[in-house]
C-alpha positions in Angstrom: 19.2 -70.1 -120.8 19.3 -69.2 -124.9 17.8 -66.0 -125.6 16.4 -68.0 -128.4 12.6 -68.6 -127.7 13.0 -72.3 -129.4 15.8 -75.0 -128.3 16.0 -78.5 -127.7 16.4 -80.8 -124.8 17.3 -84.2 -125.5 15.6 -84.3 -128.5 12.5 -82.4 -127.1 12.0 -78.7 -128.5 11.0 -76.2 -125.3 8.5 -73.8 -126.4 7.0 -70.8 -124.9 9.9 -69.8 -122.8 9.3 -66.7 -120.2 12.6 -65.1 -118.7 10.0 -64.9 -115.6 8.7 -68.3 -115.5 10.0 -71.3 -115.4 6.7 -73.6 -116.8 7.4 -74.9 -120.0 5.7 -77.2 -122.5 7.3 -80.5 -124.0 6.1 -82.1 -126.7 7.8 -85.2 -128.6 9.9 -84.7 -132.1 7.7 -86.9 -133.9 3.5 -87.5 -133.9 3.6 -90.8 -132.4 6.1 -93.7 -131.9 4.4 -95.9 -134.3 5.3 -94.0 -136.9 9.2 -93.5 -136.3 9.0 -97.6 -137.1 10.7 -99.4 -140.2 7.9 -100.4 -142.5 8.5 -104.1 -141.5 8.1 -103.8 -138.0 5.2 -101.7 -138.2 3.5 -104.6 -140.4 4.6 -107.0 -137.7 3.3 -105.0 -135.4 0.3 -105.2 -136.6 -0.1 -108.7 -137.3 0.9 -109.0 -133.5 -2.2 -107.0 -132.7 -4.1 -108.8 -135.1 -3.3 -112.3 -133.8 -3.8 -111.5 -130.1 -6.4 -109.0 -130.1 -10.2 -110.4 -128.9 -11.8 -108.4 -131.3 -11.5 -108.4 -135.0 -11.2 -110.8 -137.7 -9.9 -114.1 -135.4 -11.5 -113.3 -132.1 -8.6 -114.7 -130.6 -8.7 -117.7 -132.0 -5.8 -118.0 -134.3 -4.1 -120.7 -132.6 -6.5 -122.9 -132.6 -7.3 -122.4 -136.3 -3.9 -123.1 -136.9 -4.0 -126.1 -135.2 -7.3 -127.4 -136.6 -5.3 -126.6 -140.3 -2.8 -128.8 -139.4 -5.0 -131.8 -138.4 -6.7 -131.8 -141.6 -3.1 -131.6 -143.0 -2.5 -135.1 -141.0 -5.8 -136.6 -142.3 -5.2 -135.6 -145.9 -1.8 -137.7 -146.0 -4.0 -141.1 -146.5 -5.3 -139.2 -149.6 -3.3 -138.8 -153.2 -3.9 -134.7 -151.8 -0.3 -135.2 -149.7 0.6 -138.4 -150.9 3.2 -139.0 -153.5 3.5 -142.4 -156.1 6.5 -144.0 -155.2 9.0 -144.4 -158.0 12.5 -145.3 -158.7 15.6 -142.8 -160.1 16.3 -144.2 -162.9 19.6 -142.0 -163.0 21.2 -144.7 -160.3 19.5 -147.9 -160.5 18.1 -149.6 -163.6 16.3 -152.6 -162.1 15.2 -154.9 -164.6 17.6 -154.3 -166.9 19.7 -157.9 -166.0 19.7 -161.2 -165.5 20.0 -163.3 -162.9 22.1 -166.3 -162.7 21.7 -167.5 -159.7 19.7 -171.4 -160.2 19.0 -174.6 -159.0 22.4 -176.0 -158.2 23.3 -172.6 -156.3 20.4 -173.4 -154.3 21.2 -176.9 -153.5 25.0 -175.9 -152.8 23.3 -173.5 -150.1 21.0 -176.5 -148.5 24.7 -178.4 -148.0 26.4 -175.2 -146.2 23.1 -175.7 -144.1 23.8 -179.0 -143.5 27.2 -179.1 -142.6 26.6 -175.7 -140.1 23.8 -178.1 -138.2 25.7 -181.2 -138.3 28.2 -179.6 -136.0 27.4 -179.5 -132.2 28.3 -176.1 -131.0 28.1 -172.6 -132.3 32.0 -172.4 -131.7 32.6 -175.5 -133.8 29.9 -173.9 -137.0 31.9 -170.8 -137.0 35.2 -173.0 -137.4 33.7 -175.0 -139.8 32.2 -172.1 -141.9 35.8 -170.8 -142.0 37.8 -173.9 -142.4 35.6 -176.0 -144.4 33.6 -173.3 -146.4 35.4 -169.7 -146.8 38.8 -171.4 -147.0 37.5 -173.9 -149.0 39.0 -174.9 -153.2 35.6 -174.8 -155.0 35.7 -175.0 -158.8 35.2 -172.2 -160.6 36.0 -169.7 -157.6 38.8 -167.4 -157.7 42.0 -168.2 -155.9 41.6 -164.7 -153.7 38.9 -166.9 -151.6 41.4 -167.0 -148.8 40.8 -163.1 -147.9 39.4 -164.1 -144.3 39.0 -162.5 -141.3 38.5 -163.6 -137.9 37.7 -162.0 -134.9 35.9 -163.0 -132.1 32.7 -160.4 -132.4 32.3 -161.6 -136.8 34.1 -163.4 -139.3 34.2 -161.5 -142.6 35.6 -162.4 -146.6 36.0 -160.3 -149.4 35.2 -161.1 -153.0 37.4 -158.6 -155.5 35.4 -157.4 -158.3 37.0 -158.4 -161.9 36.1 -155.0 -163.6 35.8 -152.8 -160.7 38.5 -149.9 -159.0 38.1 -151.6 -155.6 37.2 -148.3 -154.3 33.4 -149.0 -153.2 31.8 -152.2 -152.5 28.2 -153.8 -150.8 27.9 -155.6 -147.6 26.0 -159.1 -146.7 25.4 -159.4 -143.6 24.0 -162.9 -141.2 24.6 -163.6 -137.9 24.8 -166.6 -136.0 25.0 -167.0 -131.8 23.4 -163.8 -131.4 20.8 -162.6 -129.6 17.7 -159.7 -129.8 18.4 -156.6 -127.8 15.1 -157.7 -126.1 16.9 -161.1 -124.7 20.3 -159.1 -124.2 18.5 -156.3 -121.3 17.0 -159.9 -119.7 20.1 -161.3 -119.0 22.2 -164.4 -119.9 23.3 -165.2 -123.3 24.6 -167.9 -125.6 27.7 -169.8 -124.9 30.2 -171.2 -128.0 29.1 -174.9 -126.5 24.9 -174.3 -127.5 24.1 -175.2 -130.6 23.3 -173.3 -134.0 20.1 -172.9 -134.4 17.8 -173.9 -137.7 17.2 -170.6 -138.9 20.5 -169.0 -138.4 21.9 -171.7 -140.3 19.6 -171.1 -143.6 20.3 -167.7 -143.4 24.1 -168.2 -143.3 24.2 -170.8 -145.7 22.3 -168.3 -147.8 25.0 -165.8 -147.5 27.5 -167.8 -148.2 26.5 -169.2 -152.0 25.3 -165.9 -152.8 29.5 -164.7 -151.7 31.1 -167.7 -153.0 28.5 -167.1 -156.0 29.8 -163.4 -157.2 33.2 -164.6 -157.0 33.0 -167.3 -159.4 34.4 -167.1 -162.9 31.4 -167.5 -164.5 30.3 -163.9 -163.4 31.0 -160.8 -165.4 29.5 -158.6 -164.3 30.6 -157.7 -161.0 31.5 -154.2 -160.2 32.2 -153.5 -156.9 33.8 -155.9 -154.0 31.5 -157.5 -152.1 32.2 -158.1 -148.2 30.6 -161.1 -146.5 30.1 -160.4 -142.6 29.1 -163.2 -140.2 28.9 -161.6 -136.7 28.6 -163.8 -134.0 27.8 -162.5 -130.5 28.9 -165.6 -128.3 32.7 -164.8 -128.4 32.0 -161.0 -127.8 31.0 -160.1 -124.1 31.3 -156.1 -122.9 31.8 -155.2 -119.6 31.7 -159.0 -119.5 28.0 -159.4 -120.5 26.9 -160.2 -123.9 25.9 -158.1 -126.9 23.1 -158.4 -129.3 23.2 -158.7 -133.0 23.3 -155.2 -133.4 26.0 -154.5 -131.3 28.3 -157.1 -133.0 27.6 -155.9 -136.3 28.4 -152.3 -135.0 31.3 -153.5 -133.6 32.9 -155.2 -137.2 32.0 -151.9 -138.7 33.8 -149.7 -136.3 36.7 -151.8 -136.6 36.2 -151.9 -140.9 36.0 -148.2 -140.9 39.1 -147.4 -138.7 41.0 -150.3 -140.1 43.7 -152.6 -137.4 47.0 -151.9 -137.6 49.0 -154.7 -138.6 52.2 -155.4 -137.1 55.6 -156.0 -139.2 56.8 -159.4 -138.7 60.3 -160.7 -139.8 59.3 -163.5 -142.6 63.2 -165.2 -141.6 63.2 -167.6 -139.1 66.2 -169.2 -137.5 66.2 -172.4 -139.2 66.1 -170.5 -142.4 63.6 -173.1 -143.9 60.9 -172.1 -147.1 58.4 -173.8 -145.3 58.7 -172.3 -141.7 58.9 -169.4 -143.7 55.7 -170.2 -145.6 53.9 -170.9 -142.6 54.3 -167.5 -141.1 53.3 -166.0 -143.8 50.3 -168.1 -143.9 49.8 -166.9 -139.8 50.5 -163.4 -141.1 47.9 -163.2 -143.4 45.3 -164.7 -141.0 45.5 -161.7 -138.6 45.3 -159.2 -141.6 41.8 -157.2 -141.0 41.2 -157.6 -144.8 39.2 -154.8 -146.5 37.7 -153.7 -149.3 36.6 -150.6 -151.2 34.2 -148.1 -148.9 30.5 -149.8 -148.2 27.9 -147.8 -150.1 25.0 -150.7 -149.6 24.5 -153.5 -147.1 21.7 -155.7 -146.9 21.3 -157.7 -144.4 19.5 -162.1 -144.2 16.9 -163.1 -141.8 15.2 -166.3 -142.2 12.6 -166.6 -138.9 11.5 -170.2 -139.9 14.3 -170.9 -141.4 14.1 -172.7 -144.9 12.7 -176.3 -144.5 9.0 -176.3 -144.0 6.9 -174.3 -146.6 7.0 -173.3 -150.3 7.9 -170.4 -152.0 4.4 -170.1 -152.9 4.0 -169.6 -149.6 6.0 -167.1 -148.4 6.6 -163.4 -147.6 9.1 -161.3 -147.5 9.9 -158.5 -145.4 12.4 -155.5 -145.4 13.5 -153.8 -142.4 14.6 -150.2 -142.6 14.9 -148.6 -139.7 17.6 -147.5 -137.7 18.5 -146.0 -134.6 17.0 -142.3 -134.1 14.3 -143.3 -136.6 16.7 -143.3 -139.7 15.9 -144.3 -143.2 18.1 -145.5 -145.8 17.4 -143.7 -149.4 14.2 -144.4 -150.2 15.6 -145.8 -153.5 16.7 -149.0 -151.6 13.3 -149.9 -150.9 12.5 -149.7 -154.0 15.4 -152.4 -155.0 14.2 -154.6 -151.9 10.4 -154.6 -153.4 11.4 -155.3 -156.7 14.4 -157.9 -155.3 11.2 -159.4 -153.7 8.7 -159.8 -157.4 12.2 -161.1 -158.6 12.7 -164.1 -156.5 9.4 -164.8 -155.1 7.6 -164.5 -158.8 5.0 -161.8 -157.1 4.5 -158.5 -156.0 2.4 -159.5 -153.3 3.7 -160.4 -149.8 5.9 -157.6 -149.3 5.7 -155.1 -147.1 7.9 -153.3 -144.3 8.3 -155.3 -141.4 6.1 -154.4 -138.2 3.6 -151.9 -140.2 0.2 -152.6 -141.4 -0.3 -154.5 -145.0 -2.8 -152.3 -146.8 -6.4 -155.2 -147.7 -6.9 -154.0 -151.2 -10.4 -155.8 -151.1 -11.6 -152.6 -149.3 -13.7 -150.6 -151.6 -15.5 -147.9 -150.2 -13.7 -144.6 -149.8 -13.7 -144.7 -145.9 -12.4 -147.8 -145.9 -9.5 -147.2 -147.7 -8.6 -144.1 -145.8 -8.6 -145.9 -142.9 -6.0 -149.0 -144.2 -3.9 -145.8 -145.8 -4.0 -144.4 -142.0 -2.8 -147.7 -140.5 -0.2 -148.3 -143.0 1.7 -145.1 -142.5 0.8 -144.3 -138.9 2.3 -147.9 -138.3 5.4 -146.6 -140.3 5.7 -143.6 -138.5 5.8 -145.5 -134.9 9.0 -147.3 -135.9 10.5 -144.0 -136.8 9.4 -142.8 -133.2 10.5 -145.5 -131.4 14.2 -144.9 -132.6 15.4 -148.3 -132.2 17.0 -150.3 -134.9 15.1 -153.2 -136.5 17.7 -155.3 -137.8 21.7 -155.4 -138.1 21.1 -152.5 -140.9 21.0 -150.3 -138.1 24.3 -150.7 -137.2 25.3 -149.2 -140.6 22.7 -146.7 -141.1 24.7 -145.1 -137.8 27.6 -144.4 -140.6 25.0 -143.4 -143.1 25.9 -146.4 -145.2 22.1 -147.2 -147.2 20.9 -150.2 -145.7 18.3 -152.8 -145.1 17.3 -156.3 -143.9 15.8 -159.0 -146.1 13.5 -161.1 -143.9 12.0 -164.0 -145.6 9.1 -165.6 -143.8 6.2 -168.5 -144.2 3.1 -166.7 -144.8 0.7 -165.4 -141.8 -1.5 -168.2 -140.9 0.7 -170.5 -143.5 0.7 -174.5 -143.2 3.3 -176.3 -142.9 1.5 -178.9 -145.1 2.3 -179.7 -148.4 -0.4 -180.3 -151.3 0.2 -184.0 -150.5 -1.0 -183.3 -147.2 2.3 -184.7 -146.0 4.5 -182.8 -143.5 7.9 -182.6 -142.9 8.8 -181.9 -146.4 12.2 -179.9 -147.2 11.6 -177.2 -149.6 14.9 -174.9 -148.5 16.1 -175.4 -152.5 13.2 -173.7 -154.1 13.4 -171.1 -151.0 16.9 -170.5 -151.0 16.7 -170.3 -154.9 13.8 -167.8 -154.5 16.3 -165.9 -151.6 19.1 -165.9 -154.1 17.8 -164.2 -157.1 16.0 -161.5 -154.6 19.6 -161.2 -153.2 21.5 -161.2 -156.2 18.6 -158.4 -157.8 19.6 -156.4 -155.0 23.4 -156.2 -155.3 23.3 -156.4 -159.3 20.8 -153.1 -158.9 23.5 -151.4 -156.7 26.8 -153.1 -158.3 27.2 -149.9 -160.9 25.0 -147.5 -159.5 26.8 -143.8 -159.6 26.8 -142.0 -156.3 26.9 -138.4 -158.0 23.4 -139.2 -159.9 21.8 -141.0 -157.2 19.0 -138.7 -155.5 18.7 -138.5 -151.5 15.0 -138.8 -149.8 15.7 -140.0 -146.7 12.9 -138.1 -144.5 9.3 -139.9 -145.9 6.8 -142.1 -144.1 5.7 -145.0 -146.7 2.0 -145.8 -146.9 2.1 -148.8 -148.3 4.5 -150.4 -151.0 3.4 -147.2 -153.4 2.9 -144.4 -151.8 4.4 -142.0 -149.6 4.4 -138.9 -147.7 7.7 -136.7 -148.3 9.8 -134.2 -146.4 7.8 -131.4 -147.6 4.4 -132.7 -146.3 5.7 -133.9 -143.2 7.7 -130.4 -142.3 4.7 -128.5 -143.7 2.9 -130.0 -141.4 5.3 -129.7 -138.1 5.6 -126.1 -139.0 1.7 -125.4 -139.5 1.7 -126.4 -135.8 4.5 -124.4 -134.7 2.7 -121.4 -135.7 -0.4 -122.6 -133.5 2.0 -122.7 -130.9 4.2 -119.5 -131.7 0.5 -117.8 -131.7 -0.3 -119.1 -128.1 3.2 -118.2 -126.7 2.5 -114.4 -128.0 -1.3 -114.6 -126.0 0.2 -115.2 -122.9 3.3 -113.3 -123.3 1.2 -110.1 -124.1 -1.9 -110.6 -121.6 0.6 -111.5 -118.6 3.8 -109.7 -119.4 3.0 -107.0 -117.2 2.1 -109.2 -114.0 5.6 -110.3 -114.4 7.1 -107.4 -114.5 5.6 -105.1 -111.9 5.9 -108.3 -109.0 8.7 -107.9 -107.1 11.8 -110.2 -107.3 12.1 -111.0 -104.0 8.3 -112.7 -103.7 6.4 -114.0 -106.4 2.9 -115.1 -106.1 2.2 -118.2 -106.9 0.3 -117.1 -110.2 3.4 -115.1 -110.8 5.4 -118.5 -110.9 2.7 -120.1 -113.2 2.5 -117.3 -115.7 6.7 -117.6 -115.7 6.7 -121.3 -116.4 4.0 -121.9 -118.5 5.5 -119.5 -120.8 9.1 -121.1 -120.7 7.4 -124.1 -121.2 5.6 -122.7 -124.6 8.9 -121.6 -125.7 10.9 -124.8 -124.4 8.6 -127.2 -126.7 8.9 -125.0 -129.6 12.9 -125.4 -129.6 12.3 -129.1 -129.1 9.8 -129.1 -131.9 12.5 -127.7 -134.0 15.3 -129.6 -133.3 13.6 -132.9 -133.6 12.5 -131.4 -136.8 16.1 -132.2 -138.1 16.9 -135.1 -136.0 14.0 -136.9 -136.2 10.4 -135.8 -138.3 8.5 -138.2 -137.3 8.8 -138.2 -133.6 8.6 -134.6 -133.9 5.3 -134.6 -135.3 4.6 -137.1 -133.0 5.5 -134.9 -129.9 3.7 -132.0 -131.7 0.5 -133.6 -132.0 0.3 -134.5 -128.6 1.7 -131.9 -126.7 0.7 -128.3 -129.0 -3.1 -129.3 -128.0 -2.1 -129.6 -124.1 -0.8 -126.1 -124.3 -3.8 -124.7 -126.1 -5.8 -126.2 -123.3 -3.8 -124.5 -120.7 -6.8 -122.2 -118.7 -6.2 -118.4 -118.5 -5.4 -116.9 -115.0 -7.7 -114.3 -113.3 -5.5 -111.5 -114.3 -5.3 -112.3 -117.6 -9.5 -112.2 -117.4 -9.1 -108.6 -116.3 -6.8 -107.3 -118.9 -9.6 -109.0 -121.3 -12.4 -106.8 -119.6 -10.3 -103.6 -120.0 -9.8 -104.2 -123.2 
C-alpha cells in the first residue's frame, strides 16, 4: 500500500490509513447522488416525486385531476370556448362567384334517361342501353369525343375533355346501379343481370348522366378540368364467386383507373385488305381501351333514396356523406361546397345536414338546451368516425385520399307524398332533378379551377352542426390531457410496486406478483394505442380514451402497495 496517507479506490478516497491496521473509512466523492444530476433530470425528478408522493400539494391525486381537466375539455366543445365558425378558403374555392346553366330542359332530358333505364326489363339490358343508346349516343350540341367509353363488367365509365384545361386533373361522378349495401352483401345473395333496375337507381343515374353529357356540350365555357362519369354496377362483378357491394365496385374501377390496363397492339390490316373491316377493328379496338383522364382531385358521388317522382323540391332535403373507411374525412373545404351546392339548388339553407348525425332544433333557447343539441350533433359525428366504415361510394376514393363525398337527396322526414291539390301520384322528378343539377353543377364549377398549392388541408375535425366545429387542436389537446392522467397512474404503480417485482423470484411469482406485472403492461399498452390511434384515427382514439383511462384509474391498490403508503 502507498506510503501516501490519502489514495483512491474506485473513485472512493481511503482515509486514515494505519500501516498496523487494516480498518479504514470510505466515504463517496460527492455529498449525495442527487446532486451529481443534470439540471433536467433533477427537475424531473422532482416532479416525479411530486406527482406520486401522498403528501404535498396533489395528495396523490394528480391523475384524477387530470382526467377531471379533460372532461370539462369534452363538455366545453358544445360551447364557442373549443368550437370554431366554420368557413371557406377563399384561396381555392370561390363559391358564388358563377352561374349556373343548368335549367329546365336539362331537367326534363334527365326524366327521359329515367325513362328509357326503367322501360328496359333487366339491369343487364339498362346498362346496355345506358351505353348504346345514351353514352354512345349523337346529341346536338355535344362534342364528337362522346364515344370515350369504357366497359367493364364491375362499372361503365366516359370521359368529357375539358376545352381550356391541361387534361392533367379532373372530378369524378359517381352512381351506381345493381348494387347492393354492404349490410345486404354479409347476408347473402345478390342481384342477378335478369332483376330489374330499380326506381331510385334510375333517377340517380339519369341524373348523372345530363349533368356528363351537360359539361360536354358546346355551349359550356367554362370547363376546366375533365370530368369522368362512373357507373359501377355490382351484378356482373362476383369475388370469390359472391357478390360485391357498391363500395367494393367503385373501389374496384378506381384501382383499375389508378394503375391503368395495358392495352394490347393489334395489327389494324386484315386479310381481305378492306377500309371497312379495317374500320371495324378499330372501332373493337377502341372499345377495350380503359380510357382515362387527368388525375381525380374531387368525386362526388348521387344517391336519390326515393328516387325523384313523388315530392317537391320544397320538400326535400339533402344530405352529404363524408366518411370513409378508418373514419376518414375529406377536406373540410368540400363540405363547405356540398352545403352551399345544397342553398344553390334547393333555394335554402335549411335541410342539410351530414347524413346519420343529429340536425341541431334551432327553436331551443335556453342555454342548456342548446348545449345539449350541440352535444348530439357532434357526438353523433364523432360515432361515424369511430365506426370506420364507409357511408357511401366516396369511401372507396377517400382510400386514395382523393376529396370526396356523397350527395344524397331525400323527401323530407315525415314528408307527404301529397301534393297541394291533395292529389297523389304526381311526377315532380323535373323540378327535383333541376334542383339536383345546379347543386351538382355548384359543386364541380367550385372545384373545376380550384389550385391544389393554395388549397388548405383540415382533415381531422368533428362538425357540430352545419357551422361549427371542433379542430385537430381541440381534439388532440384533449386525447393528450388524458394521456397525462394516464402516464401519471402508470408512474403510481410503477413506483409503489416496483420493488415487489423485483425482489420475487423468477421462478414463482405470487399471484399479486402477476397482477402488479400486467396491470402495469396494461397501463403502458393503452397508452401506445392511445397514441397511435391518435394519428390513424382521433376520434376513436378519444373514444377509447374516454372509456378505458377511467377503468384504469379505478383499478384498486394491492395490500403491499397499502404498506409502502404506511411507511411512507
Amino acid at each position: 500500500v502507498s506510503s501516501h496517507p490519502f489514495f483512491f479506490v474506485r473513485g472512493f478516497p481511503l482515509q486514515s490509513i494505519h500501516p498496523t491496521t487494516t480498518t479504514f473509512t470510505m466515504t463517496p466523492s460527492s455529498s449525495s447522488s442527487s446532486s451529481s444530476l443534470p439540471p433536467l433530470l433533477r427537475i424531473l425528478s422532482k416532479l416525479k416525486s411530486i406527482l406520486v408522493s401522498k403528501e404535498g400539494v396533489g395528495k396523490g391525486k394528480f391523475d384524477l385531476l387530470f382526467f377531471a381537466f379533460s372532461f370539462v375539455l369534452l363538455c366545453l366543445f358544445s360551447t364557442t370556448a373549443l368550437s370554431n365558425q366554420a368557413y371557406v378558403d377563399e384561396n381555392g374555392l370561390l363559391l358564388g362567384s358563377t352561374k349556373t346553366g343548368f335549367d329546365r330542359k336539362n331537367g326534363e332530358r334527365a326524366s327521359t334517361y329515367s325513362e328509357m333505364l326503367m322501360n328496359t326489363g333487366s339491369l343487364r339490358e339498362a346498362k346496355e342501353v345506358l351505353v348504346r343508346d345514351i353514352l354512345l349516343a349523337d346529341f346536338d350540341g355535344v362534342d364528337d369525343s362522346s364515344d370515350e367509353v369504357t366497359v367493364r363488367e364491375f362499372a361503365a365509365h366516359a370521359v368529357a375533355r375539358a376545352k381550356f384545361g391541361d387534361g392533367r386533373e379532373s372530378i369524378a361522378i359517381v352512381a351506381p346501379i345493381g348494387c347492393l349495401e354492404e349490410e345486404e352483401v354479409k347476408g347473402g345473395g345478390g342481384k342477378g343481370g335478369d332483376d330489374r333496375i330499380k326506381e331510385e337507381e334510375a333517377d340517380a343515374v339519369a341524373l348523372a348522366l345530363e349533368v356528363f353529357v351537360y359539361v360536354k356540350s358546346r355551349k359550356v365555357k367554362w370547363l376546366g378540368r375533365d370530368v369522368v362519369l362512373v357507373v359501377p354496377t355490382c351484378f356482373e362483378y362476383l369475388e370469390e364467386g359472391q357478390p360485391v357491394s357498391k363500395i367494393r365496385a367503385t373501389e374496384k374501377w378506381v384501382e383499375t383507373y389508378l394503375e391503368g390496363e395495358e392495352e394490347e397492339e393489334e395489327e389494324e390490316e386484315d386479310g381481305s385488305g378492306g377500309g371497312g373491316n379495317a374500320a371495324a377493328n378499330r372501332k373493337n379496338k377502341k372499345k377495350d381501351v380503359f380510357f382515362r383522364a387527368g388525375q381525380i382531385h374531387q368525386a362526388f358521388g348521387i344517391e336519390t333514396p326515393n328516387g325523384m317522382k313523388s315530392f317537391k323540391r320544397s320538400r326535400s332535403t339533402m344530405f352529404a356523406k363524408l366518411h370513409g373507411w378508418n373514419g376518414a374525412l375529406p377536406n373540410q373545404d368540400i363540405f363547405e361546397v356540398a352545403k352551399f351546392a345544397s342553398r344553390m339548388g334547393r333555394g335554402t339553407s335549411a335541410g342539410f345536414s351530414v347524413q346519420g348525425t343529429h340536425v341541431i332544433d334551432a327553436t331551443k333557447k335556453t342555454k342548456w338546451e342548446k348545449w345539449m343539441e350541440h352535444t348530439k350533433a357532434w357526438t353523433s359525428f364523432a360515432k361515424l368516425s369511430v365506426a370506420g366504415k364507409p357511408t357511401g361510394v366516396h369511401g372507396a376514393f377517400k382510400v386514395k385520399s382523393i376529396d370526396s363525398f356523397t350527395m344524397v337527396y331525400d323527401k323530407e322526414e315525415n314528408g307527404s307524398e301529397v301534393d297541394d291539390e291533395g292529389a297523389k301520384g304526381g311526377d315532380y322528378r323535373i323540378e327535383n332533378y333541376l334542383a339536383c343539377g345546379i347543386a351538382l353543377e355548384t359543386a364541380i364549377r367550385a372545384c373545376n379551377n380550384l389550385v391544389e398549392q393554395l388549397h388548405h388541408a383540415r382533415f381531422e375535425y368533428v362538425l357540430i352542426g352545419n357551422d361549427r366545429y371542433v379542430g385537430v387542436a381541440e381534439l388532440a389537446g384533449t386525447l393528450g390531457v388524458m394521456l397525462v392522467a394516464l402516464g401519471i397512474k402508470t408512474l403510481k404503480a410503477y413506483e409503489y410496486e416496483k420493488w415487489l417485482i423485483l425482489s420475487s423470484s423468477s421462478s414463482s411469482w405470487s399471484v399479486k406478483e402477476v397482477f402488479t406485472a400486467v396491470k402495469i403492461f396494461t397501463f403502458v399498452l393503452l397508452m401506445v394505442v392511445l397514441i397511435a390511434l391518435a394519428y390513424f384515427n382521433i376520434a376513436l382514439g378519444l373514444c377509447v380514451a374516454t372509456l378505458g383511462v377511467p377503468i384504469c384509474l379505478a383499478v384498486p391498490e394491492t395490500q403491499e402497495e397499502k404498506k409502502k403508503k404506511k411507511k411512507e
